[in-house]
C-alpha positions as CSV (number, residue, x, y, z in Angstrom):
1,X,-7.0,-6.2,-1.9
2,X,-9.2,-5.4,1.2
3,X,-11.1,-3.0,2.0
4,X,-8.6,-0.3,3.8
5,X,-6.3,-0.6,1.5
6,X,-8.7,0.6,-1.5
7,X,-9.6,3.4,0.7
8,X,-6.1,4.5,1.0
9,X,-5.0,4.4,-2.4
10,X,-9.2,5.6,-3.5
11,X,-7.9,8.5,-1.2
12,X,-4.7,9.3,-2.5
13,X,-6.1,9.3,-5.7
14,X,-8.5,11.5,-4.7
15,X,-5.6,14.2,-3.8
16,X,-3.6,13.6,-6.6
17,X,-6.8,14.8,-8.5
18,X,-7.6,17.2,-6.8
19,X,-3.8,18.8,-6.8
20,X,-3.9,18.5,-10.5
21,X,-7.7,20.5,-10.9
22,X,-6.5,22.9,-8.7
23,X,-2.6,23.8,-10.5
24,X,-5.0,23.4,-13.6
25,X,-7.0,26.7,-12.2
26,X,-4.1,28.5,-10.9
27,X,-3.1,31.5,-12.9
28,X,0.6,30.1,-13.2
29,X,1.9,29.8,-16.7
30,X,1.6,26.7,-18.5
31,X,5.2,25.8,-17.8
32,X,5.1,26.5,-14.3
33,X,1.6,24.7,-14.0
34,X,3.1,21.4,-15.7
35,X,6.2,21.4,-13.2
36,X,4.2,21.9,-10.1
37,X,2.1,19.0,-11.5
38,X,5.1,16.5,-12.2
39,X,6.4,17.2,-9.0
40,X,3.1,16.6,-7.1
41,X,2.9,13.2,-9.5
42,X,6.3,12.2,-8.2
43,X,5.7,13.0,-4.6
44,X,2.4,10.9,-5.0
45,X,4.3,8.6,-6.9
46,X,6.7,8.1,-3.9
47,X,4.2,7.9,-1.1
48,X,2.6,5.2,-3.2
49,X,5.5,3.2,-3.1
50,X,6.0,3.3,0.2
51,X,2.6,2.2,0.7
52,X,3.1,-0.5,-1.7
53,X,6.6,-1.4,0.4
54,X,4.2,-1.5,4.1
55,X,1.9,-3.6,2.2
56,X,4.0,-6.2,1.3
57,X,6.2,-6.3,4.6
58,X,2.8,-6.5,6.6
59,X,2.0,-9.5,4.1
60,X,5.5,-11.5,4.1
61,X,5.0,-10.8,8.2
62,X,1.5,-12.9,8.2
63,X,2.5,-15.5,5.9
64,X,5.8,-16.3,7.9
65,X,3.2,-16.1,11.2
66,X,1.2,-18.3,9.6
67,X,3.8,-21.1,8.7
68,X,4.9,-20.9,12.1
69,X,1.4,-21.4,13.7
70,X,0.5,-23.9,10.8
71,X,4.1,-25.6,11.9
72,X,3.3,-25.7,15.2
73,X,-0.4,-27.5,14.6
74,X,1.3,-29.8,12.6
75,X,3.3,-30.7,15.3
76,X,0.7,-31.3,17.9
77,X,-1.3,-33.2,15.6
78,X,1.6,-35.7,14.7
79,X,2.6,-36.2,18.9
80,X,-0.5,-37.2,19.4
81,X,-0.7,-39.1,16.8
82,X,2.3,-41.1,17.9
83,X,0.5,-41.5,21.0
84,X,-2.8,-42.8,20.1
């Protein structure tokens, strides 16, 4: 994992505790408290997916960039090859 994308998901769990402290203090009833809770978790639960989703697209993107360019070295190399 590099480094931005620790700080995304340190950060978004960052706010998923911090939703949670805060519903915790909020003079709701216990019922109330625990549903606004596992609806935060499944909202947080979706953007993290969709994170997870970029994150692979943006990776299947370099490695088919970096077939082509390694396809396209490999090509140079080999013609001159042949010529030498």
């Amino acid at each position: 994992m590099d480094k931005s994308t620790k700080t995304i998901l340190g950060i978004l769990a960052a706010g998923a505790i911090g939703v949670a402290i805060g519903m915790l203090l909020a003079p709701d009833k216990g019922e109330k408290t625990r549903a606004k809770i596992k609806d935060s978790l499944g909202d947080l639960d979706d953007k993290l997916d969709d994170f997870l989703d970029n994150v692979s697209q943006k990776g299947e993107e370099i490695i088919a960039d970096l077939k082509d360019k390694a396809a396209t070295i490999k090509d140079k190399v080999e013609s001159k090859v042949k010529k030498a």
